[in-house]
C-alpha positions, 0 to 999 in steps of 0.5 A, a space after each residue: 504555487 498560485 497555480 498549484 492550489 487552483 488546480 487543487 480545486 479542480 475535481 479531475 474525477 467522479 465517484 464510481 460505485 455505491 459507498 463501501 465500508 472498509 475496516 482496517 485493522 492495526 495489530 501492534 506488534 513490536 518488531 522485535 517479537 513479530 516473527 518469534 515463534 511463542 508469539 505466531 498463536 496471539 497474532 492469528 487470534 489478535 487480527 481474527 478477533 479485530 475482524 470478527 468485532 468490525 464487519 466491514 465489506 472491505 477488511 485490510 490488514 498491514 503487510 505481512 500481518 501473519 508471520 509465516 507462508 500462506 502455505 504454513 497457515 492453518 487451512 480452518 483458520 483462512 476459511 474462518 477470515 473468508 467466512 468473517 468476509 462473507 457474512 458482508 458479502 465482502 473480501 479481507 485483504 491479507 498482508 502474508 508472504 507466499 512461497 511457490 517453489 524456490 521463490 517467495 513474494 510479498 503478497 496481499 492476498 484476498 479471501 472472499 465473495 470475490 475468490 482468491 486473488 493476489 498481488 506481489 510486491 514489485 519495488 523491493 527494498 535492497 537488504 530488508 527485501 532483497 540481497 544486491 550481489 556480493 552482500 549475501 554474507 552480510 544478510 546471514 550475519 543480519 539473520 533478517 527473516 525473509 530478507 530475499 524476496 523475489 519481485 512481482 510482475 510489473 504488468 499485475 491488473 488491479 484486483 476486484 474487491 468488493 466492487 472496486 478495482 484496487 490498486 494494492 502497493 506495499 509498504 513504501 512502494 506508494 513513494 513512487 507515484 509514476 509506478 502507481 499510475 501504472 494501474 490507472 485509470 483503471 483502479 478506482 481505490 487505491 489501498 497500502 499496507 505497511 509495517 513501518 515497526 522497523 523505524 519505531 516511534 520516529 517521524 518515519 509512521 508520519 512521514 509515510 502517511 504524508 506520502 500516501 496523501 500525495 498518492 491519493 491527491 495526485 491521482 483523484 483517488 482515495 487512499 486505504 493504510 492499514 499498518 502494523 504500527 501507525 499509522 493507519 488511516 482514510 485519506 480523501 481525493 484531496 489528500 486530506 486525512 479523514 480519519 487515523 488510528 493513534 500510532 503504537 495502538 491496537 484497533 481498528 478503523 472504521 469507515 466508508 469510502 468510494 470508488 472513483 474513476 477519471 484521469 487527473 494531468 499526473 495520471 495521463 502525463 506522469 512526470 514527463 510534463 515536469 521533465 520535458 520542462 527542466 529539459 526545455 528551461 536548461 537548454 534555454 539558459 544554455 543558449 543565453 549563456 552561450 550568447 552572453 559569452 560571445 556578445 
């Protein structure tokens, strides 16, 4: 543990770029009313509004922020998000579901300075994302919308937004740190979007950003949540929480952030080190118990 917290004040990476401001946007939108037909209007004009009112070079929105296609969106209205990111010569992320054929991603995609860019979920979550075999007649019974998802490649380059190199993960995907590192060192900001409405006023909002908080700590990088519900918020290098949105509240947070390039021990080791360790201290005890047994 002493050994843990001096490593801590260590700083295994380096600011890269000029401070960018980010803006990420919070729309709180119950679960049980997110995909409902009647409410499709309200969530377009609720996250333009947010945009519109916090100018940012970097705005983010949560995962599957709009509840349709990317392809069922009003084209005037995706020029209007591009335009609101242009005015900063900046970039909006869009957390949105893309169809290409048969197939279907969760997808955050960019609009603007930068073009059109996109990143498909990879770790998919069984029964809320994906069907196993043999549960098919359990998912139409569930009727969960958009609940067999297809898998993104696992090679995705980090994205070029706003002169950083970003990193995107998707909901719960930030709990696997050995599959974060993936994209590293060469992404200098990491960036999660989340809809954790599912779990309601739980300790699951909370829990996940303490997740996040060692994703940004044992990579050296800083960390961006935008959430549907909670709980969105700018955690530094260090893991520490800069700034946070109240939980089940409509807003948007506001910020500036920095890039930063280097590898910590975890990025260039991932969890072999650790591995390699239990592997090495089993078979020691397993000579001393073999020893004491024919001594």
């Amino acid at each position: 543990m002493a050994a843990g917290e001096l490593l801590r004040e260590v700083r295994w990476t380096q600011e890269e770029g000029e401070p960018l401001s980010v803006a990420l946007l919070q729309g709180n939108v119950a679960q049980e009313m997110k995909w409902r037909p009647e409410r499709f209007a309200d969530s377009l004009h609720s996250y333009y509004r947010l945009a519109l009112e916090n100018p940012a070079r970097l705005t983010v929105l949560p995962e599957t922020a709009l509840p349709a296609f990317l392809d069922q969106i009003p084209a005037d209205y995706l020029d209007a998000l591009q335009q609101l990111a242009l005015r900063q010569q900046g970039e909006l992320l869009l957390g949105i579901p893309v169809a290409e054929g048969r197939h279907y991603y969760n997808a955050a995609v960019s609009l603007g300075a930068s073009g059109r860019q996109r990143y498909d979920k990879v770790h998919l979550v069984p029964f809320g994302e994906f069907v196993p075999p043999g549960f098919a007649w359990f998912m139409a019974m569930a009727n969960i919308p958009m609940s067999d998802f297809t898998a993104g490649s696992t090679t995705q380059a980090p994205l070029r937004l706003a002169g950083q190199r970003v990193r995107v993960n998707i909901c719960y995907e930030d709990a696997f740190g050995s599959e974060i590192i993936g994209a590293l060192p060469a992404a200098t900001l990491l960036v999660n979007m989340s809809n954790v409405a599912w779990f309601g006023d739980s300790l699951a909002p909370a829990q996940h950003l303490q997740i996040a908080q060692m994703r940004a700590l044992e990579t050296g990088r800083m960390l961006l949540r935008a959430t549907n519900t909670g709980m969105t918020a700018i955690v530094d290098v260090d893991g520490r929480v800069l700034s946070v949105l109240p939980a089940f509240t409509r807003g948007a947070l506001v910020g500036e952030v920095r890039g930063h390039s280097g590898a910590t021990p975890f990025v260039r080791g991932g969890n072999w080190p650790v591995i390699g360790l239990a592997l090495l201290w089993i078979a020691v005890s397993g000579r001393r118990r073999t020893g004491s047994a024919t001594a």
